[in-house]
N, C-alpha and C positions, 0 to 999 in steps of 0.2 A: 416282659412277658407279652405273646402274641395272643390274640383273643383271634376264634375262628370263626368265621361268619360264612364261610362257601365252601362245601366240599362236590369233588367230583367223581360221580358213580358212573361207571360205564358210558365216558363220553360229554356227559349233561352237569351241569352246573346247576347246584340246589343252590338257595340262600338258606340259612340256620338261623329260624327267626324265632321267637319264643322262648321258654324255658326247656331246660333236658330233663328229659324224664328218664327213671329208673325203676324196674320191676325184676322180679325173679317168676320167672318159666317153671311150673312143677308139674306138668301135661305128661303123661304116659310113656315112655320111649316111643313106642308102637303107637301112639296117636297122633295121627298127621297134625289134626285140626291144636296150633300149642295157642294156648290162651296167655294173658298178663294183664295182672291190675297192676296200674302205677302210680304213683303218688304225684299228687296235683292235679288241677283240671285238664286233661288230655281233650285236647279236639285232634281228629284226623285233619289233613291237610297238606296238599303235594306241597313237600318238603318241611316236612315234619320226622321228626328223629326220638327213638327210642334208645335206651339201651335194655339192654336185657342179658339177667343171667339163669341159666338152665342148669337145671337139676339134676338132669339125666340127657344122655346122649342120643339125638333124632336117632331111631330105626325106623320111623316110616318113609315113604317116598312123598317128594313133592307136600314136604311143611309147607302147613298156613302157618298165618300169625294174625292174634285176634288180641289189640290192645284196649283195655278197656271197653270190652264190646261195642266196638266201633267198626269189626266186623272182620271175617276171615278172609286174608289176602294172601296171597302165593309169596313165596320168600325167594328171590332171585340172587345169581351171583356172576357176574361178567354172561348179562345177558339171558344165563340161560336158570331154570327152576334148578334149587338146592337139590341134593337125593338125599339119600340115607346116609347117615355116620357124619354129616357135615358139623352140623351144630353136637358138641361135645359138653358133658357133662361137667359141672363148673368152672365152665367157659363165662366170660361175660362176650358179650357180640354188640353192635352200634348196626342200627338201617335208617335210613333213611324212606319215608315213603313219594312214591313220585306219581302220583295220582292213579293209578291202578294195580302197582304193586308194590311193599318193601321189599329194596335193594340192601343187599348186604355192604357196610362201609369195612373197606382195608382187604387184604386179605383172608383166604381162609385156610389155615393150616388143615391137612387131610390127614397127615400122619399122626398114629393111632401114641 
């Protein structure tokens, strides 16, 4: 079995340092700002990795994501901010963060 220590989001090479965190998203459809408590000591930090599963499917534009009140960041996917309908309801998702935003890891199926 491979253990992964580097993955690449849009170009940049993170290292995967610390523990993975996991949390569940239960924020409003309609509310940009999606919050997550996760278990374990979370510190932010470029290149630091979440996963997260959501409750309900983004309908607002331009999701934050605010893990463990470590603060609202813009949620990007190949460069450009998430829109609506991306993050779907009992989806789990992985980002990575790279010092000013989380990046979404893998891709993101659209179809409904």
């Amino acid at each position: 079995m491979a253990i992964i220590n580097k993955v690449n989001v849009g170009g940049t090479n993170y290292d995967l340092v610390g523990s993975a965190f996991y949390g569940t998203c239960s924020t409003a459809a309609g509310t940009a700002a999606k919050t997550v408590a996760v278990d374990g000591s979370f510190t932010l930090y470029t290149g630091a990795t979440v996963t997260v599963k959501f409750t309900t499917t983004n309908t607002a534009a331009n999701p934050t994501l605010n893990v463990d009140r470590t603060g609202a960041k813009a949620i990007y996917y190949n460069g450009a901010a998430i829109t609506d309908g991306y993050l779907k309801a009992n989806k789990v998702y992985s980002f990575v963060y790279n010092g000013t935003q989380w990046d979404f890891i893998g891709d993101i199926d659209t179809d409904s």
